[in-house]
Structures are given as structure tokens and as C-alpha cells.
C-alpha positions as CSV (number, residue, x, y, z in Angstrom):
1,X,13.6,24.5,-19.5
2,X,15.2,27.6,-20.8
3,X,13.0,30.5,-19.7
4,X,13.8,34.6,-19.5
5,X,10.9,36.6,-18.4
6,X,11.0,40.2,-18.6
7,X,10.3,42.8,-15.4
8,X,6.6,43.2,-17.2
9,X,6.3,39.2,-17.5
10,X,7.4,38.8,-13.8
11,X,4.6,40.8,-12.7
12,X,2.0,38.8,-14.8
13,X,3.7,35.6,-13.1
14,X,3.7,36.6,-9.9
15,X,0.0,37.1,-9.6
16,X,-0.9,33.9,-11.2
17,X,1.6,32.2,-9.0
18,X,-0.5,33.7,-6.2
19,X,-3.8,33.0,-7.0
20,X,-4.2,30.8,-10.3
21,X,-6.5,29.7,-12.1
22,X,-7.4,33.5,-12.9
23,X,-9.2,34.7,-15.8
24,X,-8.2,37.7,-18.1
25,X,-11.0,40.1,-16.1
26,X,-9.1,39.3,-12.9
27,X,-5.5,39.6,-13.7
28,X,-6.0,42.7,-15.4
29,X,-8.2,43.8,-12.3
30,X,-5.1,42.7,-10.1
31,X,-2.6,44.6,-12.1
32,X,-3.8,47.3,-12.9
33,X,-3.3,49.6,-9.9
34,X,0.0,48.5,-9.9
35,X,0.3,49.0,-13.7
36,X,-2.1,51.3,-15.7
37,X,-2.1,48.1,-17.6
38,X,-5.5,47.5,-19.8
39,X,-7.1,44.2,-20.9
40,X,-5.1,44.5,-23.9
41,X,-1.8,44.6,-22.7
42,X,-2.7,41.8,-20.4
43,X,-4.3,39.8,-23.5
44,X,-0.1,40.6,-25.3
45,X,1.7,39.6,-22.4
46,X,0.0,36.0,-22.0
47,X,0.3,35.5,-25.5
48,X,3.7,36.2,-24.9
49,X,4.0,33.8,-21.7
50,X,1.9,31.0,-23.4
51,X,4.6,31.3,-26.7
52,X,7.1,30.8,-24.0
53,X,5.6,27.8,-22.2
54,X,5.6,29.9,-19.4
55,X,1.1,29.5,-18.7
56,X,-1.5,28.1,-20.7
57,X,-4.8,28.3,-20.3
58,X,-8.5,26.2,-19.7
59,X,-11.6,27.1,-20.6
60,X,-14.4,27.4,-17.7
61,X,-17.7,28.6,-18.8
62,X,-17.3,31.2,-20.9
63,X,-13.8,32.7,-19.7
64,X,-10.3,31.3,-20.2
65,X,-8.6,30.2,-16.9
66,X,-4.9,30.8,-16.8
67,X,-2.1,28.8,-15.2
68,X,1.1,28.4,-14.7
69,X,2.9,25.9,-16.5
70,X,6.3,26.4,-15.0
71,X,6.9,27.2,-10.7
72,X,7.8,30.8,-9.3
73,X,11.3,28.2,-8.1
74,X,12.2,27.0,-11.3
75,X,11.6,30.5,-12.7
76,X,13.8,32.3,-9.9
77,X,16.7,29.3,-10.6
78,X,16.7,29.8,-14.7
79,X,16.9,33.5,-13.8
80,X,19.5,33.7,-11.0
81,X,21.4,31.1,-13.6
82,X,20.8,33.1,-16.7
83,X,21.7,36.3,-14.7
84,X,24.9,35.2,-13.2
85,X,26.4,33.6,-16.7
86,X,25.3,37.3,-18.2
87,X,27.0,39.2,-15.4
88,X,29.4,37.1,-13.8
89,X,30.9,34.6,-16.7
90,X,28.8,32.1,-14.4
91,X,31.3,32.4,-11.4
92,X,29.4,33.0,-8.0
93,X,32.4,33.6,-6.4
94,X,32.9,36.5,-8.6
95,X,29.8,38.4,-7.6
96,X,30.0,37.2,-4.1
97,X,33.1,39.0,-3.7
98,X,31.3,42.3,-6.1
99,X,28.9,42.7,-3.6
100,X,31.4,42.3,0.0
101,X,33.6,45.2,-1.8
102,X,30.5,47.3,-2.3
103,X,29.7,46.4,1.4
104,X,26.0,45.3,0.1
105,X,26.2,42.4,2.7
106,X,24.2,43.0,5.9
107,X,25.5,40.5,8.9
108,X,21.7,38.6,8.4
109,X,23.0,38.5,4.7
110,X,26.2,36.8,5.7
111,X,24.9,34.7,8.7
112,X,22.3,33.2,5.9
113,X,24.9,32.8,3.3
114,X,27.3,31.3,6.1
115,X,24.4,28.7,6.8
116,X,23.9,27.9,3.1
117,X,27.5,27.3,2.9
118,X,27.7,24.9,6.0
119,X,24.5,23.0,4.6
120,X,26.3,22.3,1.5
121,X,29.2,21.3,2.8
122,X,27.3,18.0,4.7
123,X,25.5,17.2,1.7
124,X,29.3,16.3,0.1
């Protein structure tokens, strides 16, 4: 599935990845500290997400329920894919090597990376 969410959609996801099924009243209760966001830009950015595929929704009682359709993993993979062919030409080694000139690597950064690399090489 090819999915892009915006920084605004990523909010929305996050807090249904957290605690879905929620309804309208309680996302837009949730974000809305962290937003200013009212009930109507919460009603625009499901309709978004739903066009998407990204949630859907049930009916219980007299609310709408919304879910998740996709995971917070597959939606962290499509965007760390879709982000690396925009910025990198889809070349990890590319940005690795951005980010060790900019000295943006703590040592935990490159003892985890050394361990992801070590894994990968036994599954070979």
C-alpha cells in the first residue's frame, strides 16, 4: 500500500494507533490541547485518512467509531521508503554518510545501527 500522511494526518494517526476505536468527540478532545484543532477540522482530516485507506470507521450507538486500517509500522516503512527515494535517490548509504559528516550520530546511534547491521548480516 502506497500511503503519505502529512505532519497534521500523523497526529490524527498516532492517537488512534494509541487508543482506537475512538469516536469524533474523543479524538478531537485528545487533540485539541495539542492542536487548537475543532470538531471540524477533525471531521476534514478523517475524511481525508478514510479517502486514503488510511481508517475507516463503525457505527456504535449513535457515534461513529474510528480505526485504523493500516499499522503505525507499515506507515513508519512507506514513510521512511517514500522519504529516502525523495531525499536520497533511495540510497541509504547516501544519507548514512549525510548524517556522520554532520556528526548527527550519537555513539548509542551508531552502536544500534552497528547491531542492525550485524543482524542483517546472519539473516544472509
Amino acid at each position: 500500500m502506497k500511503l503519505s500522511l502529512s505532519n497534521m494526518e500523523w497526529k490524527l494517526m498516532n492517537r488512534l494507533w494509541d487508543g482506537a476505536p475512538m469516536t469524533l468527540m474523543e479524538l478531537t478532545h485528545a487533540l485539541e490541547q495539542e492542536t487548537g484543532w475543532t470538531k471540524h477540522t477533525v471531521i476534514t482530516m478523517l475524511g481525508r485518512l478514510e479517502s486514503k485507506g488510511a481508517v475507516r470507521w463503525e457505527q456504535t450507538g449513535g457515534a461513529r467509531s474510528y480505526l485504523p486500517v493500516v499499522s503505525r509500522a507499515d506507515a513508519q516503512r512507506e514513510e521512511t521508503a517514500g522519504f529516502l527515494e525523495r531525499v536520497y535517490g533511495g540510497r541509504l548509504g547516501l544519507m548514512m554518510s549525510a548524517l556522520a559528516d554532520a556528526h548527527a550520530l550519537t555513539s548509542e546511534d551508531i552502536a544500534e545501527l552497528s547491531e542492525i547491521l550485524r543482524r542483517a548480516g546472519e539473516e544472509k
